[in-house]
Biopython code that builds the backbone (N, CA, C, O; Angstrom):
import numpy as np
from Bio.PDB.StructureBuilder import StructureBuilder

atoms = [
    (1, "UNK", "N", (132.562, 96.488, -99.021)),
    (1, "UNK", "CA", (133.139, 96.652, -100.326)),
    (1, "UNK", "C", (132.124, 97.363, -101.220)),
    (1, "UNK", "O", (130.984, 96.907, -101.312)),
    (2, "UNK", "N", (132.587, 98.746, -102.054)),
    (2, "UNK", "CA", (131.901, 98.907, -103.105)),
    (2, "UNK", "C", (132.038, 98.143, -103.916)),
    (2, "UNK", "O", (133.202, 97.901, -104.235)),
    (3, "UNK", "N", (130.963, 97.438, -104.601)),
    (3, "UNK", "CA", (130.895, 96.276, -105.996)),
    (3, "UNK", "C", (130.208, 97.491, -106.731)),
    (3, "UNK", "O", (129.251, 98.125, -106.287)),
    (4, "UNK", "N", (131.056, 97.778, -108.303)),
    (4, "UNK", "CA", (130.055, 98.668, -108.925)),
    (4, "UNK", "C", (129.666, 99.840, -108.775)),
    (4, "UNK", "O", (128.478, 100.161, -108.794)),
    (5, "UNK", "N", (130.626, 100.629, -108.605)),
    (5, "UNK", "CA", (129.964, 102.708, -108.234)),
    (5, "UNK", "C", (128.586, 102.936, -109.116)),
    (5, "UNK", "O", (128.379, 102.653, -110.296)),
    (6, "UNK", "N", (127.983, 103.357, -108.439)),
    (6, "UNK", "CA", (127.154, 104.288, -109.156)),
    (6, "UNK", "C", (126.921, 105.321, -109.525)),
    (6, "UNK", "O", (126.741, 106.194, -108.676)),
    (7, "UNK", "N", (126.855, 105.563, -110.545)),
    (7, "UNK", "CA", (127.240, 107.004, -111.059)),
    (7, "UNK", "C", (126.192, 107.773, -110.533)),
    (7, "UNK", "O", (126.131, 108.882, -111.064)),
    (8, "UNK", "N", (125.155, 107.518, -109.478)),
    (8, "UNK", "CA", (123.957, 108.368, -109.523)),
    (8, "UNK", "C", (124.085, 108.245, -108.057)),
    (8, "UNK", "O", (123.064, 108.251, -107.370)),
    (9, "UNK", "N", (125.234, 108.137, -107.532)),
    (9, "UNK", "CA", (125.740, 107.936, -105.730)),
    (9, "UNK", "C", (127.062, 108.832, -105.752)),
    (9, "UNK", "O", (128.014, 108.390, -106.394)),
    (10, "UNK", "N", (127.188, 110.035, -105.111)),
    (10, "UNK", "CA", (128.570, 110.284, -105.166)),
    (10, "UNK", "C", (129.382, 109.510, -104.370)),
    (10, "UNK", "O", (128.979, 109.067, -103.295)),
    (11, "UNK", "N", (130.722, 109.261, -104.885)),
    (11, "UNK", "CA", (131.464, 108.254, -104.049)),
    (11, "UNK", "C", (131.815, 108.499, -102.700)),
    (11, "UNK", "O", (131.897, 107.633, -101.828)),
    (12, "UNK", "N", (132.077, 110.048, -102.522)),
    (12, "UNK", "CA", (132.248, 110.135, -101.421)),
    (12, "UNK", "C", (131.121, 109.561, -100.208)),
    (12, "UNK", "O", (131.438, 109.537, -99.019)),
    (13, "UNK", "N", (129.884, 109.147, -100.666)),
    (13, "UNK", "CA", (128.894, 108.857, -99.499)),
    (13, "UNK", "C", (129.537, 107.034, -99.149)),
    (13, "UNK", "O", (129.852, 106.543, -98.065)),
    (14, "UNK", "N", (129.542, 106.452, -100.437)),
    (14, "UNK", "CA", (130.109, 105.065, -99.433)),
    (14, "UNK", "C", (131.321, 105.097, -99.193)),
    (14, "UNK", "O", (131.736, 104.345, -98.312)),
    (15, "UNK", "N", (132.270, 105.985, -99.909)),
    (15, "UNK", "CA", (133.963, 105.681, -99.276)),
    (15, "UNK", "C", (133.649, 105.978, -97.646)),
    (15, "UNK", "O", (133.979, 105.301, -96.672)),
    (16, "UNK", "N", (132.885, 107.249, -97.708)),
    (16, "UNK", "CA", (132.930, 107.842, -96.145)),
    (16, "UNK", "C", (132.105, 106.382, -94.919)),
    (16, "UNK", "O", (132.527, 105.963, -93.841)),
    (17, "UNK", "N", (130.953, 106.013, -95.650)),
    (17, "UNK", "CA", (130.351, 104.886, -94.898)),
    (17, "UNK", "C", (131.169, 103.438, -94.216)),
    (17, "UNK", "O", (130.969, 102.781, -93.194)),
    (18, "UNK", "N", (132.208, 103.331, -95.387)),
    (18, "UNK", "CA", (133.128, 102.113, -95.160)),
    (18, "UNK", "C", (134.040, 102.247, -94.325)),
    (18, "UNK", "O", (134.612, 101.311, -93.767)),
    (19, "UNK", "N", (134.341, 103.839, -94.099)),
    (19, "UNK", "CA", (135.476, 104.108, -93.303)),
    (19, "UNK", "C", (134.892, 104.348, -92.094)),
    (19, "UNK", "O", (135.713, 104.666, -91.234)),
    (20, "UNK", "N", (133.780, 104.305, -91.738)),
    (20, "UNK", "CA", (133.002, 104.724, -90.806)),
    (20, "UNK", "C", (132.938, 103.417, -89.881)),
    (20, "UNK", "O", (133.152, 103.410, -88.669)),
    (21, "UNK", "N", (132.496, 101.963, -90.925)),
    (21, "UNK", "CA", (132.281, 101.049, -90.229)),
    (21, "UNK", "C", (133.492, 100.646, -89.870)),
    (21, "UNK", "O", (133.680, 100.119, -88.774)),
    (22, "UNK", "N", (134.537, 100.863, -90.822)),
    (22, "UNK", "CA", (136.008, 100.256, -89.789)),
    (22, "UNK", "C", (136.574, 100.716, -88.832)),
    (22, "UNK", "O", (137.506, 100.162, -88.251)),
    (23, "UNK", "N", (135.944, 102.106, -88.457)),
    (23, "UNK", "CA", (136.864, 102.801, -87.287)),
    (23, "UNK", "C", (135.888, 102.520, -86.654)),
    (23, "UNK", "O", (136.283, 102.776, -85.516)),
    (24, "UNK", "N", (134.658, 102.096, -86.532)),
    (24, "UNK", "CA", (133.478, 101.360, -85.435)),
    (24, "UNK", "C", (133.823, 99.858, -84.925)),
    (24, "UNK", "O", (133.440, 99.141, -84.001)),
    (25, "UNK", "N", (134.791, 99.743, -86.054)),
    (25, "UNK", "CA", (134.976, 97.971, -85.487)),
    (25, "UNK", "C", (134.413, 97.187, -86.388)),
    (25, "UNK", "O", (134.964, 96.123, -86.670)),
    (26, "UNK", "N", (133.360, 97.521, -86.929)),
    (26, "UNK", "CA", (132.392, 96.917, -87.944)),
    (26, "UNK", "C", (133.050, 95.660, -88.835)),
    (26, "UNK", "O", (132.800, 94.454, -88.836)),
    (27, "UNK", "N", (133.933, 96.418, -89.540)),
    (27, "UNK", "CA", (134.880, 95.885, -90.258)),
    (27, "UNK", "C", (136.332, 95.842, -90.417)),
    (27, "UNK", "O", (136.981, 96.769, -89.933)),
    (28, "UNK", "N", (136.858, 95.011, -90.954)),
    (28, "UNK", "CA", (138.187, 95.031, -90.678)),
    (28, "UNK", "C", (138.933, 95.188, -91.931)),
    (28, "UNK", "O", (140.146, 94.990, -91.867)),
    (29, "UNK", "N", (138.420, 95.510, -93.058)),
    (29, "UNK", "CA", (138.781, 95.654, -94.250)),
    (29, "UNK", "C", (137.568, 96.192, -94.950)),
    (29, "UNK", "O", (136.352, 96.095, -94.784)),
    (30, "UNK", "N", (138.643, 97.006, -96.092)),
    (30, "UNK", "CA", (137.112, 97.390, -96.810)),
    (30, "UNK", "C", (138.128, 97.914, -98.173)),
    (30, "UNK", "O", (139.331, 98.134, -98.034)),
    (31, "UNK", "N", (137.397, 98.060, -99.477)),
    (31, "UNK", "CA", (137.719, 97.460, -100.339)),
    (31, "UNK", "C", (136.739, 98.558, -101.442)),
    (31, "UNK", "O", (136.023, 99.526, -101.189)),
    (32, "UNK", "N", (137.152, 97.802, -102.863)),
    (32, "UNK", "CA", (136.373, 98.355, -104.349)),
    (32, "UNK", "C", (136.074, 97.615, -105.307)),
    (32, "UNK", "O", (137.015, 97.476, -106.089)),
    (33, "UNK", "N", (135.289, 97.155, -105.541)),
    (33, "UNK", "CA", (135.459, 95.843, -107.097)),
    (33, "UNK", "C", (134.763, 96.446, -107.820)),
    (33, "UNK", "O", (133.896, 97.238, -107.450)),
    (34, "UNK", "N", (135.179, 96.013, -109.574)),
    (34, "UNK", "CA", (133.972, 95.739, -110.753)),
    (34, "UNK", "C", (134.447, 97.727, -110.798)),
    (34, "UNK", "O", (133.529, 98.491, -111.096)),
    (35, "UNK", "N", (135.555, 98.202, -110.555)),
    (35, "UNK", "CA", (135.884, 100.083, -110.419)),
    (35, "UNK", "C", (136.259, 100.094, -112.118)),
    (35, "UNK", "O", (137.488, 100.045, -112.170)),
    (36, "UNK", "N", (135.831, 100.127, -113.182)),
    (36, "UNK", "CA", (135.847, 100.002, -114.373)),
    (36, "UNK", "C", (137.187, 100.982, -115.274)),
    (36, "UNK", "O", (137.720, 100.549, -116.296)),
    (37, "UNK", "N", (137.545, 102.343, -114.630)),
    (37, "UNK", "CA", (138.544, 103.238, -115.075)),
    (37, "UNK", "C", (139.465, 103.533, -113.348)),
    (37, "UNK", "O", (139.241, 103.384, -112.147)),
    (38, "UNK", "N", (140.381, 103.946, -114.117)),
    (38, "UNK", "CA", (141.595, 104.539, -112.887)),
    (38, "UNK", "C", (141.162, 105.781, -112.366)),
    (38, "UNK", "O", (141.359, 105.972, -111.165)),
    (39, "UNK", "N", (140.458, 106.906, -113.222)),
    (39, "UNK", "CA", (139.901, 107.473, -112.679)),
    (39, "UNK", "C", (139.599, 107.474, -111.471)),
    (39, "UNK", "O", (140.167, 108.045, -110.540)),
    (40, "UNK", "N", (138.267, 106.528, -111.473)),
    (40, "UNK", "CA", (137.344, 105.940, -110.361)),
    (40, "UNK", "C", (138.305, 105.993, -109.579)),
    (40, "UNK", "O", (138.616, 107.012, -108.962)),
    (41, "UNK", "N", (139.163, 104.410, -109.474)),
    (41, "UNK", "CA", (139.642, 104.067, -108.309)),
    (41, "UNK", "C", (140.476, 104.849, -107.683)),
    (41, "UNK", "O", (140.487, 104.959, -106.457)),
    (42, "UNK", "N", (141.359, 105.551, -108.575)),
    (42, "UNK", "CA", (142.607, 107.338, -108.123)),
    (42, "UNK", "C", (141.532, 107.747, -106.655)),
    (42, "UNK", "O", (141.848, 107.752, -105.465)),
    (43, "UNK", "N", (140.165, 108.070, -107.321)),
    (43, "UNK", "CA", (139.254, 109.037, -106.703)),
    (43, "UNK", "C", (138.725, 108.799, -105.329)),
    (43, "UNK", "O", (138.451, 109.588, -104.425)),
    (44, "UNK", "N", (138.617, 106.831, -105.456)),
    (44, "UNK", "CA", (138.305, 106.150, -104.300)),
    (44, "UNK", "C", (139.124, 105.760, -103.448)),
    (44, "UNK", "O", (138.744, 104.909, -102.643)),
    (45, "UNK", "N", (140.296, 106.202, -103.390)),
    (45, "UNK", "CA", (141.883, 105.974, -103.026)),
    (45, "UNK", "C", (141.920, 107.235, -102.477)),
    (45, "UNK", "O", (142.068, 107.194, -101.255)),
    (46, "UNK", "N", (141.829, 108.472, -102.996)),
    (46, "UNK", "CA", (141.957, 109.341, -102.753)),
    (46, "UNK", "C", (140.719, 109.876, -101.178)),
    (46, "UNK", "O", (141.111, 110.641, -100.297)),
    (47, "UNK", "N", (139.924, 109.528, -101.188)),
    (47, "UNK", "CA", (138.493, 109.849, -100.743)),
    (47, "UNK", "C", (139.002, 108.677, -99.005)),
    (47, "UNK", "O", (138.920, 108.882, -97.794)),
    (48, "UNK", "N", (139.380, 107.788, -99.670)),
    (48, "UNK", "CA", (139.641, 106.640, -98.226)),
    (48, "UNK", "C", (140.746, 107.352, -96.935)),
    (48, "UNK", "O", (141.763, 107.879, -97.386)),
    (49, "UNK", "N", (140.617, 107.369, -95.819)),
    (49, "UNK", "CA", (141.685, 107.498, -94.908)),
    (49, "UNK", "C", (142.541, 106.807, -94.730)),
    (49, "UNK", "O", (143.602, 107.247, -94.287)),
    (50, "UNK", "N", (142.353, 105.409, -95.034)),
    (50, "UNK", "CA", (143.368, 104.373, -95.085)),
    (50, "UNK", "C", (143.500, 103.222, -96.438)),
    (50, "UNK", "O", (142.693, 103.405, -97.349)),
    (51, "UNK", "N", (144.249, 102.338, -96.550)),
    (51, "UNK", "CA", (144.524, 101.612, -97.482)),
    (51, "UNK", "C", (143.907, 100.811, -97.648)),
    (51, "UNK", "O", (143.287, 100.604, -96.605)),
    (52, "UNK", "N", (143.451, 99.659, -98.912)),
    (52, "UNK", "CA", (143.023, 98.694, -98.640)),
    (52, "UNK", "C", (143.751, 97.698, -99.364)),
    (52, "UNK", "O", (144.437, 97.720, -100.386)),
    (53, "UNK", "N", (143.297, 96.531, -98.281)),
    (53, "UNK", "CA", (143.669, 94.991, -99.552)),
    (53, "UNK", "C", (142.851, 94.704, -99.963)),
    (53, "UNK", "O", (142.774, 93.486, -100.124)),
    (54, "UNK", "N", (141.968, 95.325, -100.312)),
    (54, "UNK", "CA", (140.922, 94.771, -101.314)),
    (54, "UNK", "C", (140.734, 95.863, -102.572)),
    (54, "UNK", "O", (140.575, 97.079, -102.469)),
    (55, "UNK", "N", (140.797, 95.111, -103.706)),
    (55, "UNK", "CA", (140.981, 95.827, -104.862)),
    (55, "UNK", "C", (140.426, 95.044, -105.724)),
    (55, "UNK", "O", (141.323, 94.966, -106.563)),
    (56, "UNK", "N", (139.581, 94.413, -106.103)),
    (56, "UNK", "CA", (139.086, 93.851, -107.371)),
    (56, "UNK", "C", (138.855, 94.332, -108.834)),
    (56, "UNK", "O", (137.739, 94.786, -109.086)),
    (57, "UNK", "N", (139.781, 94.282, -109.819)),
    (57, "UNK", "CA", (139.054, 95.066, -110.674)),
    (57, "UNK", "C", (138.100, 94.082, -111.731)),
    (57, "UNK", "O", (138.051, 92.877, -111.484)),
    (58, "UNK", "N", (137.219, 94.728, -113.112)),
    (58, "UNK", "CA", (136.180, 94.223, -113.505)),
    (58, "UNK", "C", (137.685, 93.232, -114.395)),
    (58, "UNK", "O", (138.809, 93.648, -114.678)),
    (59, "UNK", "N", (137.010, 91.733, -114.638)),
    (59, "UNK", "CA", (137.971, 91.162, -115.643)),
    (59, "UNK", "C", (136.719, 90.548, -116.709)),
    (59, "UNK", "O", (135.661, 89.952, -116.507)),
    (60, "UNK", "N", (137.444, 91.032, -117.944)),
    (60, "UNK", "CA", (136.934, 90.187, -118.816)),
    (60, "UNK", "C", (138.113, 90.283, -120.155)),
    (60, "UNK", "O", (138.998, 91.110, -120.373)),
    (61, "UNK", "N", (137.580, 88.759, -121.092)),
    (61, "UNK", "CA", (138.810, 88.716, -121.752)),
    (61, "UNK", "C", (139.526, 89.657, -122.517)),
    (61, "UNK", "O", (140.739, 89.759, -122.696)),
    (62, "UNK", "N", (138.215, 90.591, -123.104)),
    (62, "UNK", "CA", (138.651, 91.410, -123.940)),
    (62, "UNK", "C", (138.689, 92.950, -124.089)),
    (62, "UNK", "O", (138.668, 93.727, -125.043)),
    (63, "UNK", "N", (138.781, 93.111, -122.193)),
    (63, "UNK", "CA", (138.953, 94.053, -121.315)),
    (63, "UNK", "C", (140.513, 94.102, -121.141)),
    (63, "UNK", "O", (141.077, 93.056, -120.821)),
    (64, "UNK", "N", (141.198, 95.169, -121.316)),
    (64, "UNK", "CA", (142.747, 95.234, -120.835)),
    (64, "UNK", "C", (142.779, 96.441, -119.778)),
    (64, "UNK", "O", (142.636, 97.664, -119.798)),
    (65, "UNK", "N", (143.083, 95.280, -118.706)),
    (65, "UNK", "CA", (142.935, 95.455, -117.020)),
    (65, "UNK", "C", (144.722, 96.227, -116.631)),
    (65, "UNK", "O", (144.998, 96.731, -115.542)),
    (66, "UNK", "N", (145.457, 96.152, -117.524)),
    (66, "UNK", "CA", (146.248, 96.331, -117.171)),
    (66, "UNK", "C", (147.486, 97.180, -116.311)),
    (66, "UNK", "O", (148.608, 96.895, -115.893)),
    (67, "UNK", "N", (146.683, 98.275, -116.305)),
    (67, "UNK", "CA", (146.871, 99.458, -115.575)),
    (67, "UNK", "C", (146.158, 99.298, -114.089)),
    (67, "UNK", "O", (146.739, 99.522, -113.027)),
    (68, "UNK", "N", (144.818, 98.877, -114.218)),
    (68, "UNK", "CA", (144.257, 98.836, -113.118)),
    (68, "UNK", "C", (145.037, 97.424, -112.537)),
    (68, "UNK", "O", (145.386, 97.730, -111.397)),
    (69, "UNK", "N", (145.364, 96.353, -112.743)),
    (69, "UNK", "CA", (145.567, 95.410, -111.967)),
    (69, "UNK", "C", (147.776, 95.947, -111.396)),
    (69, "UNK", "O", (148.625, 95.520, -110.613)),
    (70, "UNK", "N", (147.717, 96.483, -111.899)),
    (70, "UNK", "CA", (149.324, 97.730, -111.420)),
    (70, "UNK", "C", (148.863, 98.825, -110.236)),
    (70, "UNK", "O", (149.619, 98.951, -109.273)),
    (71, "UNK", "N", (147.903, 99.444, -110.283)),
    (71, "UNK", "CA", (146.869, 99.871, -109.421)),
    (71, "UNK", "C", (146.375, 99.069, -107.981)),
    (71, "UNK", "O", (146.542, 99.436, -106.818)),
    (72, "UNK", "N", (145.811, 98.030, -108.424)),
    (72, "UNK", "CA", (145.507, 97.272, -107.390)),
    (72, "UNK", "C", (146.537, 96.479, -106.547)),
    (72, "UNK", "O", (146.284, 96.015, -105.435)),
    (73, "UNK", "N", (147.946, 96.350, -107.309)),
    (73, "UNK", "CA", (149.157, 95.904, -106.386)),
    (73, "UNK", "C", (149.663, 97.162, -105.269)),
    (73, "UNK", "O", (150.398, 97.133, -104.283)),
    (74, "UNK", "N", (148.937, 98.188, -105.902)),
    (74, "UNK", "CA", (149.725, 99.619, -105.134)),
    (74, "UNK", "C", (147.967, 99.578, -103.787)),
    (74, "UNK", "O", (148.150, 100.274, -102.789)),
    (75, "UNK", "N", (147.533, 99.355, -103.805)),
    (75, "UNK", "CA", (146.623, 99.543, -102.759)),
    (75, "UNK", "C", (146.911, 98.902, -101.609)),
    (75, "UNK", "O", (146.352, 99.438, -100.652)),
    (76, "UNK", "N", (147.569, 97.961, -101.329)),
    (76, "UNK", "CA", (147.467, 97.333, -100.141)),
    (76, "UNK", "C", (148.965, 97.852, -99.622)),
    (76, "UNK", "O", (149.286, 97.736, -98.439)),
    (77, "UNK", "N", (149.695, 98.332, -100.447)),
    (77, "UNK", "CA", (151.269, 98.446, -100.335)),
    (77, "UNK", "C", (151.131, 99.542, -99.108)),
    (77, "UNK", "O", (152.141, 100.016, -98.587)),
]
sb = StructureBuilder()
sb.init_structure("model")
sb.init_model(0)
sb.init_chain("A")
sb.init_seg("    ")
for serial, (resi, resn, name, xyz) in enumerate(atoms, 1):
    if name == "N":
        sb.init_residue(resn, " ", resi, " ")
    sb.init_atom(name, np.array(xyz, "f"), 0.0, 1.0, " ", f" {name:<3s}", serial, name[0])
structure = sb.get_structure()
């Protein structure tokens, strides 16, 4: 799971790494949390070969998640 992109990592190096370990067997899921804009996650969605059920987005109270957690129902779909 990416926890947290870094803006000073292009995404494509861990989307490509995660997808790497699941077609190795490594893993059996792989995932994004704490992805702060839709942007991001569009990009990390976009970048993946396959889907995931893992979608965490950042929650806090006076954060409105709301788009992203509509987002994160469409990832595993």
């Amino acid at each position: 799971m990416v926890h947290w992109p870094n803006p000073e990592i292009l995404l494509e190096q861990p989307i490509a790494a995660l997808a790497k370990a699941k077609r190795q067997g490594l893993a059996r899921h792989i995932g994004v949390a704490q992805f702060p804009t839709l942007r991001l996650l569009d990009e990390a969605i976009r970048l993946s070969p396959s889907r995931w059920p893992h979608c965490k987005p950042s929650g806090h109270a006076y954060l409105d998640q709301t788009k992203l957690l509509l987002k994160r129902a469409a990832c595993a779909a």
